[in-house]
KEBABA-856095 format. One record per residue (C-alpha): residue in three letters; x negated, y, z negated. Coordinates in steps of 0.05 Angstrom, whole numbers, plus 5000, padded with zeros to 4 digits. Last residue first. Layout:
<rs>
AlaXYZ...
</rs>
This chain:
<rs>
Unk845732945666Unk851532515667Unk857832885680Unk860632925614Unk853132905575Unk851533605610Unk856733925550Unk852634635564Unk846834455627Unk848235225634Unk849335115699Unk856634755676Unk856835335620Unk856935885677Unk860735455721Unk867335295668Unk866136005646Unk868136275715Unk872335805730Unk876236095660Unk875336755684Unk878936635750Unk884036315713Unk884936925664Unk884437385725Unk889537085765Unk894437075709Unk893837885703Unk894237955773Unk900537535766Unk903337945717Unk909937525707Unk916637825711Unk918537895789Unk917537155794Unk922237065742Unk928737325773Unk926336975837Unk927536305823Unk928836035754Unk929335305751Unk924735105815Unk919835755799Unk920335565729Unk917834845743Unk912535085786Unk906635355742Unk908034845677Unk910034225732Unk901934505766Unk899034425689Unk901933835678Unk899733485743Unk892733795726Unk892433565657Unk894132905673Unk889832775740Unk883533015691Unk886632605631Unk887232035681Unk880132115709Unk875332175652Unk868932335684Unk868833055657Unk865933445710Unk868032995768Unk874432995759Unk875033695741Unk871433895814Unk875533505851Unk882433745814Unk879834535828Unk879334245899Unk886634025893Unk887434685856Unk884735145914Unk888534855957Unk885434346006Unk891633916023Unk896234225976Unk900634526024Unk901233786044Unk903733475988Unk907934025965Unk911533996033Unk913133226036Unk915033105966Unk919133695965Unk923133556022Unk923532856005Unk926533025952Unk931533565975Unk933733256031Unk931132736072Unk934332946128Unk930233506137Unk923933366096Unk918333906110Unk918834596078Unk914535136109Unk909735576100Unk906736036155Unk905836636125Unk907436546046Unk902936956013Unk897136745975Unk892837365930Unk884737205922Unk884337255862Unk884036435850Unk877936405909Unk872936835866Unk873536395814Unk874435765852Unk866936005875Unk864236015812Unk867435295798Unk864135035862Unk857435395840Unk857634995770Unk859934385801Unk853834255850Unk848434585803Unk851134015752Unk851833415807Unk845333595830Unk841633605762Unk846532925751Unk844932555816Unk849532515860Unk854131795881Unk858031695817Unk859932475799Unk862632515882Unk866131855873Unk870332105811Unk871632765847Unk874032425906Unk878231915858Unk881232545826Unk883532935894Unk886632275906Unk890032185842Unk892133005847Unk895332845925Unk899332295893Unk900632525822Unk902133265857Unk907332965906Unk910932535861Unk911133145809Unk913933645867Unk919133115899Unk921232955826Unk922033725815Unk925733915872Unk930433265856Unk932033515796Unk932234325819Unk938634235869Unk940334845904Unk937134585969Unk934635306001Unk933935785952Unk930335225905Unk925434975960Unk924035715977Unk922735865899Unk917635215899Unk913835335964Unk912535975933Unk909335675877Unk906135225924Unk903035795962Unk899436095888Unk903136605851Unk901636275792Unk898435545803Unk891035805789Unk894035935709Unk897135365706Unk890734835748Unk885935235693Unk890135125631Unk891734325639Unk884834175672Unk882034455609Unk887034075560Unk886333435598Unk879233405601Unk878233795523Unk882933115503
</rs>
């Protein structure tokens, strides 16, 4: 359960503001139609999040477990520093044309995820806690939690939440994820 609640929290909070939120209110201005928005966004995030996972998964299965724990407690430092650093939306676009909302969304969110910072945040989960579903889970959940409102609510609410605010929560939570991962704290989840 502390897999899927973790990866639940940190993917939510390194979601706000990020490029796929703003994927998410350009999808909605431009189609209208938030169910098929938010199929196209979960199908994309279970497939790009289950192979995110199964890299993570491999990773913990091929290094040894000091490695593996200096490894994972640098890469979550450095998602720290990486979640406050602000995304804009230069160069983003939605994919999909005739495909329509759907396939728009399935096709852009899957590739504006393509090395985010929570697909690697997904890597890095997986192979910290070994327990791939709850990890792939939590983070699907946690990036429906982040983009959901930006589908349903657009830009009144984007305007609301303290984003800086946000971004500093998740970055401290990396930030304690790789302190306590050096730490050697809960070492039995990824083997050492």
């Amino acid at each position: 359960m502390e897999s899927f609640l973790v990866s639940t929290g940190v993917v939510a909070l390194a979601e706000i503001g990020d490029k796929t939120q703003l994927l998410a209110f350009i999808l909605a201005a431009r189609f209208r139609k938030p169910v098929p928005i938010l199929l196209g966004i979960l199908a994309a995030t279970i497939l790009n999040h289950a192979l995110a996972g199964a890299v993570g998964a491999a990773v913990s299965a091929f290094l040894g477990p000091d490695v593996l724990r200096w490894l994972l407690g640098l890469a979550f430092l450095a998602m720290a520093g990486w979640v406050l650093i602000p995304d804009s939306d230069d160069g983003l676009k939605t994919h999909g044309g005739a495909m329509g909302a759907f396939g728009a969304a399935l096709v852009s969110f899957f590739m504006a995820e393509m090395g985010d910072k929570t697909q690697i945040a997904t890597v890095a989960l997986a192979a910290r806690f070994e327990a791939l579903t709850a990890v792939i889970a939590g983070t699907t959940l946690g990036m429906m939690l982040a983009n959901a409102p930006a589908v349903l609510l657009g830009e009144r609410a984007a305007h609301r939440i303290p984003v800086r605010l946000v971004h500093g929560l998740a970055a401290l939570m990396f930030t304690a994820l790789g302190v306590l991962t050096l730490l050697g704290v809960g070492a039995g989840l990824y083997g050492a």
